[in-house]
C-alpha positions as CSV (number, residue, x, y, z in Angstrom):
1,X,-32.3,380.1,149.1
2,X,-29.8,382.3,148.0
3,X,-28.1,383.3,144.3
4,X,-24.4,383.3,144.5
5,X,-24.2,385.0,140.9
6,X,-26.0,387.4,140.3
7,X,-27.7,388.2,136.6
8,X,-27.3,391.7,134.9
9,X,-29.4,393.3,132.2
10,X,-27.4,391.7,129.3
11,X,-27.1,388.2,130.6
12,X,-28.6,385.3,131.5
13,X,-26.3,383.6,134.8
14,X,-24.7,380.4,134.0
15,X,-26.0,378.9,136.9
16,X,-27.8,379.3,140.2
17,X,-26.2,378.4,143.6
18,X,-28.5,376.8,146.3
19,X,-26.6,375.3,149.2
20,X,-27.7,372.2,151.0
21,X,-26.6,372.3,154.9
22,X,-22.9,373.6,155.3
23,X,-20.9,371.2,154.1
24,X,-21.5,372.3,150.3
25,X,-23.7,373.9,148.0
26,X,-24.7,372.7,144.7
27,X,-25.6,374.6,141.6
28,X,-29.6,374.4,140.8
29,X,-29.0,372.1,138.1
30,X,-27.5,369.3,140.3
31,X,-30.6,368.5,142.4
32,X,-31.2,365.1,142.3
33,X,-34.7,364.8,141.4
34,X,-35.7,361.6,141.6
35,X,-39.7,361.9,140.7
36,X,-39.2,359.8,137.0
37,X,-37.1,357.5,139.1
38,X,-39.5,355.9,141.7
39,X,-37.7,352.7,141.9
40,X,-34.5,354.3,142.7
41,X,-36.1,356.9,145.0
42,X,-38.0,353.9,147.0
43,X,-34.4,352.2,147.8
44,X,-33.3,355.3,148.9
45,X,-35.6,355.7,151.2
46,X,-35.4,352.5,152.4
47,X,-31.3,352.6,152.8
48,X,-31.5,356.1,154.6
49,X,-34.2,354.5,156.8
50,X,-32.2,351.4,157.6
51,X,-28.9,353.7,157.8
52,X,-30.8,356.0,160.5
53,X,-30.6,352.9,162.7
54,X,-27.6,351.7,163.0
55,X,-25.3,353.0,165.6
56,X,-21.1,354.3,165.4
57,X,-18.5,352.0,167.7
58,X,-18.7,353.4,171.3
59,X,-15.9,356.3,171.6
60,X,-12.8,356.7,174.3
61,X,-11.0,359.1,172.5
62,X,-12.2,362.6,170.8
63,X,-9.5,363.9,167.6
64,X,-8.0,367.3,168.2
65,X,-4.9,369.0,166.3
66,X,-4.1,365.7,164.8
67,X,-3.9,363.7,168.2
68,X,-6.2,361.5,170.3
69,X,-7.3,362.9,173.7
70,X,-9.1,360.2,176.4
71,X,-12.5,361.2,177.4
72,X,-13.8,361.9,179.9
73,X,-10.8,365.4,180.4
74,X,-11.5,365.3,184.3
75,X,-12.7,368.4,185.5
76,X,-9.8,371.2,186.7
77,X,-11.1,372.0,190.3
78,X,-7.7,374.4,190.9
79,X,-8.1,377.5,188.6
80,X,-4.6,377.7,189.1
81,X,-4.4,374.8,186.5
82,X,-6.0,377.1,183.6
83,X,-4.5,379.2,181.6
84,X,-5.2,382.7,181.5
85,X,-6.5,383.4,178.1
86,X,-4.7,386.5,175.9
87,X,-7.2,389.2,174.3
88,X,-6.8,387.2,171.2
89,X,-7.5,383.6,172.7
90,X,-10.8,385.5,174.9
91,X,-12.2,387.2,171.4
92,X,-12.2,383.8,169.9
93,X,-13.8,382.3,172.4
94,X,-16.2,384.8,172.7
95,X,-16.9,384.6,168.9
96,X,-17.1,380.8,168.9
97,X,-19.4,380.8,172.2
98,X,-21.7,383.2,170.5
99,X,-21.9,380.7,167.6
100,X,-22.4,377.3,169.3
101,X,-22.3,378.2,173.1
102,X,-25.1,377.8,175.2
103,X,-25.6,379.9,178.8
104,X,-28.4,377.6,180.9
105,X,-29.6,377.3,184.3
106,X,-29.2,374.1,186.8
107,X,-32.2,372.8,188.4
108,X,-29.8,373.2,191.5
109,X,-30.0,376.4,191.1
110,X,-26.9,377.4,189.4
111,X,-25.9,378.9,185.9
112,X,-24.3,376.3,183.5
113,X,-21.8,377.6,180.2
114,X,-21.2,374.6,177.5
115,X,-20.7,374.1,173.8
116,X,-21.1,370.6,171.6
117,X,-18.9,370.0,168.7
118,X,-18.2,366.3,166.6
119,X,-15.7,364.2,168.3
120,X,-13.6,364.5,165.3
121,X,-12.8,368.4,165.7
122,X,-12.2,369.3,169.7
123,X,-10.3,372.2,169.1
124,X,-12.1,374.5,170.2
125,X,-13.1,372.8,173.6
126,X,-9.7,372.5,174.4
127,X,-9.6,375.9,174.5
128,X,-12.2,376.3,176.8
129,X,-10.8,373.7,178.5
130,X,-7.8,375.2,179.4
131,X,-8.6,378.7,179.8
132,X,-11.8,378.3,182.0
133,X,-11.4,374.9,183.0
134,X,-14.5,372.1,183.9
135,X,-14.8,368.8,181.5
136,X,-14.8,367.5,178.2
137,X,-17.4,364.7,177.7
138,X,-19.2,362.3,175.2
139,X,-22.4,363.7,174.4
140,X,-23.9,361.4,172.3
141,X,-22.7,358.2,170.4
142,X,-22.9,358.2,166.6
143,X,-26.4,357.3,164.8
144,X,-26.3,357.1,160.8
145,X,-25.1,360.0,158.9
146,X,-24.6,362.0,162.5
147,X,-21.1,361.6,164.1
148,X,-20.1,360.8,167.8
149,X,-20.5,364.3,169.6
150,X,-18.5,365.6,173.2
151,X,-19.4,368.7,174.9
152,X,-17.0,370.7,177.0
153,X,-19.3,372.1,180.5
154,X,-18.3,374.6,183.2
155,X,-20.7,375.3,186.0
156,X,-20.9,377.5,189.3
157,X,-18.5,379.0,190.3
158,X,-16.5,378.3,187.5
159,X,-19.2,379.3,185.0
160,X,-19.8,382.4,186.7
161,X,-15.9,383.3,186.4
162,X,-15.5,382.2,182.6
163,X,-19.0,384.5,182.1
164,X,-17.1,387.3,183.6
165,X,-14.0,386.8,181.3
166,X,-16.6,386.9,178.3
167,X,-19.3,389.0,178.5
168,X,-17.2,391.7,177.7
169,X,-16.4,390.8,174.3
170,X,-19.5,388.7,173.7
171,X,-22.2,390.3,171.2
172,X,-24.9,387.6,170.6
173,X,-24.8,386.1,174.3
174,X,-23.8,389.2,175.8
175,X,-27.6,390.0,177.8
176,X,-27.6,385.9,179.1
177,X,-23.3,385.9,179.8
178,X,-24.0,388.9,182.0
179,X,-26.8,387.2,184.1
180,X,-24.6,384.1,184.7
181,X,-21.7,386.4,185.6
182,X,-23.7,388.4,188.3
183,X,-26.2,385.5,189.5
184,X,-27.6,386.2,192.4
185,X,-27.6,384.4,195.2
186,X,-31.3,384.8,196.8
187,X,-33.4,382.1,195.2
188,X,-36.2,384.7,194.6
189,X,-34.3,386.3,192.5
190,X,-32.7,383.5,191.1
191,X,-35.8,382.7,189.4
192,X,-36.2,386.1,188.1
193,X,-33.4,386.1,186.3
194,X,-33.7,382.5,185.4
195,X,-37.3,383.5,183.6
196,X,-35.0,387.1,181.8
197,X,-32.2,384.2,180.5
198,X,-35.0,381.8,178.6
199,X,-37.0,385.2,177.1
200,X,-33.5,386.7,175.8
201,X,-33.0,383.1,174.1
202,X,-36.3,383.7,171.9
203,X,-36.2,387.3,171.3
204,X,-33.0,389.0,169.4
205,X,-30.7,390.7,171.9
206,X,-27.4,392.1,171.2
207,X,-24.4,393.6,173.4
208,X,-23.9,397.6,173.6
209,X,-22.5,399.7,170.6
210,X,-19.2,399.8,172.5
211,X,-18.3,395.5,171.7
212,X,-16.5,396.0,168.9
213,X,-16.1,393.4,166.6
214,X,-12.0,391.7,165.5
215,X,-10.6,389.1,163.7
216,X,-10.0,387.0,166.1
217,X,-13.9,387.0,167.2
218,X,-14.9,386.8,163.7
219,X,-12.6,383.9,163.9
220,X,-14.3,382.1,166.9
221,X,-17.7,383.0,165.1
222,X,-16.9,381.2,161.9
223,X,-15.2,378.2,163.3
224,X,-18.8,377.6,165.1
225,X,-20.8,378.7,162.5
226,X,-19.2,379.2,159.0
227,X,-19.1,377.2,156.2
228,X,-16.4,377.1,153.2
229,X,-17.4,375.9,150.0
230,X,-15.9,374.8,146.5
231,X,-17.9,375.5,143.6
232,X,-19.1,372.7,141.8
233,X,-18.5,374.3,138.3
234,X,-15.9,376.4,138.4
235,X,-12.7,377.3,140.7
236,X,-14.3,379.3,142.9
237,X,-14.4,379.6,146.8
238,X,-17.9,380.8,149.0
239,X,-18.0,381.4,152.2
240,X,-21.4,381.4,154.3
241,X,-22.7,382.2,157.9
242,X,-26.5,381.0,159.0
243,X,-28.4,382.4,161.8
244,X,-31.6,382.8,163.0
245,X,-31.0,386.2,164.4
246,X,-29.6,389.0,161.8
247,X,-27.9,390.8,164.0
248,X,-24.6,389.1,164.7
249,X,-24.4,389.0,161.0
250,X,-24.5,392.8,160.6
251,X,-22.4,392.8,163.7
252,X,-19.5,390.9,161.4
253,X,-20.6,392.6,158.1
254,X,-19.9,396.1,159.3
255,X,-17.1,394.7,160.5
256,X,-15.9,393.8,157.3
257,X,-17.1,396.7,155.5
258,X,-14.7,399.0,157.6
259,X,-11.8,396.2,156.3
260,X,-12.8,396.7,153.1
261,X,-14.0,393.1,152.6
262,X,-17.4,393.4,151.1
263,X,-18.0,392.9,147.8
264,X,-19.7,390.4,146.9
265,X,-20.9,390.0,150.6
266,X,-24.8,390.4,151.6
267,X,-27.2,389.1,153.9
268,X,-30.4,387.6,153.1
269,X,-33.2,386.0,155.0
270,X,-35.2,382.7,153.7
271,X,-37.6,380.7,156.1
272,X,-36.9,382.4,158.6
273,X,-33.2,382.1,158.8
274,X,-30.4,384.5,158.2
275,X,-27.5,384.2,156.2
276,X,-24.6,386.0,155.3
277,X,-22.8,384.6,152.3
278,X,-19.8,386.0,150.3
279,X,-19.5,385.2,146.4
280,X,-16.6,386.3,144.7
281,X,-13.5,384.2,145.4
282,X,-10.9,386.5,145.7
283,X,-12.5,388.3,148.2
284,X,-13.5,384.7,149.8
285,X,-9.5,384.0,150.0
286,X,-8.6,386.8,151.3
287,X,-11.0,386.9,154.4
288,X,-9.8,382.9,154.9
289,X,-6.2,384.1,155.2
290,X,-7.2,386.9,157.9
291,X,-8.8,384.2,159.5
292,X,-5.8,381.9,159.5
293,X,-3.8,384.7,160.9
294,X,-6.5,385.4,163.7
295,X,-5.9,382.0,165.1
296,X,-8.6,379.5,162.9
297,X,-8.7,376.3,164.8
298,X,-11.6,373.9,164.0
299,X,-11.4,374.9,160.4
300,X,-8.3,375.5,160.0
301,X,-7.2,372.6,157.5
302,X,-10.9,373.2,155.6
303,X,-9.6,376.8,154.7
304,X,-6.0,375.6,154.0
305,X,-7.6,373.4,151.4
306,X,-9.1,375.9,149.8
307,X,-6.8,378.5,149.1
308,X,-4.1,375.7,147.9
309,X,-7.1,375.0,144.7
310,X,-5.1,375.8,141.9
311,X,-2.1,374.2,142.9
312,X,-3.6,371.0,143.2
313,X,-7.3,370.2,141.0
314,X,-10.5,371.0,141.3
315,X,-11.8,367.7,142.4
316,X,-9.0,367.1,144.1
317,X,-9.8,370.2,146.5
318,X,-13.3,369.1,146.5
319,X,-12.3,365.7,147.3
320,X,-10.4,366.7,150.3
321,X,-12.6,369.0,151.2
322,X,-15.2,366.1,151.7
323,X,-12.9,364.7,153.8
324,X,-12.7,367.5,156.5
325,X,-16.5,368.6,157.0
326,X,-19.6,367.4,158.4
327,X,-22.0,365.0,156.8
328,X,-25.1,367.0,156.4
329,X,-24.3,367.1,152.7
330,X,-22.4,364.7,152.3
331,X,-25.2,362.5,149.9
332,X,-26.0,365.5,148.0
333,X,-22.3,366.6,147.3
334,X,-21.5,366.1,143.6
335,X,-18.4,363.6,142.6
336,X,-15.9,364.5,139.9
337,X,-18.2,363.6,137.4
338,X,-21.1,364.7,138.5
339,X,-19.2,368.3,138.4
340,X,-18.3,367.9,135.0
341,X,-21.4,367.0,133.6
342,X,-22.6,370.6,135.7
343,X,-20.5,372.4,133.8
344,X,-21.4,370.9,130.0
345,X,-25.1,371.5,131.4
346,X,-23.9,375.0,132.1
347,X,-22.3,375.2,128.8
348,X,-25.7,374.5,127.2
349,X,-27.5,376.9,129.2
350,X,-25.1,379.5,127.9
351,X,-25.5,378.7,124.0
352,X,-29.6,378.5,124.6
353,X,-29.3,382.4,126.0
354,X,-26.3,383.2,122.9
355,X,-28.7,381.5,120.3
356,X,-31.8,382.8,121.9
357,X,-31.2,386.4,122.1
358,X,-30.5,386.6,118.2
359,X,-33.3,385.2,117.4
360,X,-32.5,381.6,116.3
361,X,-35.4,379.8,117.9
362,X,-35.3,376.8,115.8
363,X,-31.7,376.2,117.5
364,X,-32.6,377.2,120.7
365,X,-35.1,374.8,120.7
366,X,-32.7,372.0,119.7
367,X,-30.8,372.9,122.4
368,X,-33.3,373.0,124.7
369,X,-34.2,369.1,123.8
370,X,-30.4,368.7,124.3
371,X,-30.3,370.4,128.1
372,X,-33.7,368.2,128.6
373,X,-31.7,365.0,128.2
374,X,-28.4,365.8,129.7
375,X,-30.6,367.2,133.0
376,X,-32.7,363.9,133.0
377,X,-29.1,361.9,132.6
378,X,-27.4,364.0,135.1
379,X,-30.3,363.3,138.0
380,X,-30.4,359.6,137.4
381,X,-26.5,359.1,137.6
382,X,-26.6,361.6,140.8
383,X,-29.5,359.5,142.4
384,X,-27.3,356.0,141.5
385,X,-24.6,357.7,142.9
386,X,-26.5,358.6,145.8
387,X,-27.4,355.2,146.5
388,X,-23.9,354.0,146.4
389,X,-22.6,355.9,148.6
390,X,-25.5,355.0,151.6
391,X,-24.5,351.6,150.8
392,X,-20.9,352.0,151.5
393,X,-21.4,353.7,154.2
394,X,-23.9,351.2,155.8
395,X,-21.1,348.7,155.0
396,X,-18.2,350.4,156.9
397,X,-20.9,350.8,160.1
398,X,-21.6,347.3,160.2
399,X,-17.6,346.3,159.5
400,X,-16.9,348.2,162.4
401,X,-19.5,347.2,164.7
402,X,-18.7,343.5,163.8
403,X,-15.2,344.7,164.8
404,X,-16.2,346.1,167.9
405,X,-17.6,342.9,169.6
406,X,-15.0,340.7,168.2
């Protein structure tokens, strides 16, 4: 867990960020804790049970800059047909590969390059597509909360070229993108190097001091891995990168320091993850408009969102901002109101510390009773809420799959 505001001597903070997955974070005071609500935590359970089985209407098409695109993309056999990347396009995909790319070996015997991404946001694969060629295909159908997935794969050949093109400018991958570029051809030693690939994926290894990091990698990084978030109880934009390796995340944060990007920036480690999370919002903003400018793809209209709060709501950028991520928070995101009554818990926080710290205990203690009620209030309409929103979700997967064998 990590504290997005950070308490000094004089004050108590408002409020305590934890984030829940990376669609959103919530402040501490929003977790639905359902333990004096058994009844409603026992339907729960039973509609995320029952929603974990039912499956998403098979898919044809993935969604990519606003258009459909028919799978399976057949694979490009010519590398005359590809594109050759600029520096730009290869940082990018460099970043992005080091975020969700994966560099396997073939039982065949060959080296295999591919990356997975929701159905909904093939950007990035299109890139990949188009600059080192092989396919786009379905991954896996759609189960419950989890989305349709594709996966873009190059392999022999092909994979050894697009290695070649990144291992340059890769930081994270660069130890397992320079053994698929220079496999070997004896089988021997094929296993050898086989056997160096699977230890580099458990152990952290990192590309010499001369890969520099850009915008445009930092880019590809955050498209794979970042996460933009609207605070619940305030205007506010965070930004946050997890990993299990720190590294890659010092990589970037030096990089930022030399930009002059870094307050409110840190990394810290929890459960054995790492995570590098920036605070303050006008800091957050400006990073999101480098990153726009650096050629942003899959979150491109996520970050747009963001930076245009203020000129439309705060719920309405949090609404819209619903719209565009993932669903791994999507039943513990708070709703207008839920925000709202965040803030007047906030509020009451505040006058407790105020009231407290000169010394008028008998009001502190009838604020306290106050907080007490509101928290108990706020988790029972978050829980309902909660509820609701599994139920209309298990509604529009059985409209559709009605629809689909009509």
């Amino acid at each position: 867990m990590i504290m997005l505001l950070h308490s000094s001597p004089k004050r108590i903070p408002a409020v305590l960020f934890t984030w829940f997955g990376r669609g959103c974070y919530l402040c501490s005071t929003c977790r639905v804790d359902l333990g004096t609500h058994p009844g409603l935590e026992h339907r729960i359970r039973r509609l995320k049970a029952f929603l974990g089985k039912l499956r998403w209407p098979d898919i044809s098409h993935f969604q990519a800059f606003n258009q459909d695109y028919k799978l399976p993309m057949h694979v490009k056999n010519n590398s005359s047909e590809c594109q050759v990347p600029s520096k730009a396009q290869l940082q990018y995909a460099a970043g992005f590969s080091d975020g969700d790319g994966c560099v396997s070996t073939m039982s065949r015997g060959g080296c295999r390059l591919s990356i997975c991404q929701s159905s909904s946001h093939g950007e990035a694969l299109l890139l990949f597509y188009g600059a080192f060629g092989g396919s786009i295909l379905c991954e896996r159908g759609g189960v419950g909360s989890k989305k349709p997935t594709i996966t873009w794969t190059v392999f022999g050949a092909a994979a050894q070229k697009a290695a070649t093109a990144l291992v340059n400018v890769s930081y994270a991958k660069h130890s397992q993108l320079q053994i698929a570029a220079n496999w070997p051809s004896c089988k021997l030693e094929r296993k050898e190097q086989a056997a160096i690939m699977k230890s580099s994926k458990r152990i952290q290894t990192t590309a010499p001091l001369d890969v520099d990091c850009s915008w445009a990698y930092f880019a590809g990084f955050f498209d794979a891995e970042g996460c933009i978030s609207i605070v619940p109880t305030r205007l506010g934009v965070g930004l946050r990168i997890d990993q299990k390796h720190a590294a890659v995340l010092h990589h970037v944060l030096c990089f930022l320091k030399r930009e002059g990007h870094t307050p409110g920036a840190g990394i810290s480690q929890s459960r054995g993850c790492s995570t590098l999370a920036i605070s303050q919002d006008q800091v957050s903003k400006v990073i999101l408009r480098q990153l726009l400018a650096a050629g942003l793809l899959v979150k491109k209209a996520s970050a747009e969102v963001a930076l245009s709060m203020g000129v439309i709501s705060h719920s309405e950028t949090r609404t819209k901002m619903a719209e565009l991520v993932g669903y791994q928070s999507r039943y513990y995101r708070l709703d207008a109101d839920g925000c709202q009554r965040a803030r007047n818990i906030c509020r009451i926080q505040s006058k407790i510390w105020y009231v407290g710290s000169r010394g008028r205990i008998h009001d502190a203690h009838i604020l306290q009773e106050q907080l007490a009620v509101l928290k108990q209030q706020h988790s029972l309409l978050n829980a309902e809420a909660r509820m609701h929103l599994l139920r209309k979700d298990i509604r529009s997967l059985l409209n559709a799959k009605n629809t689909q064998h009509a």
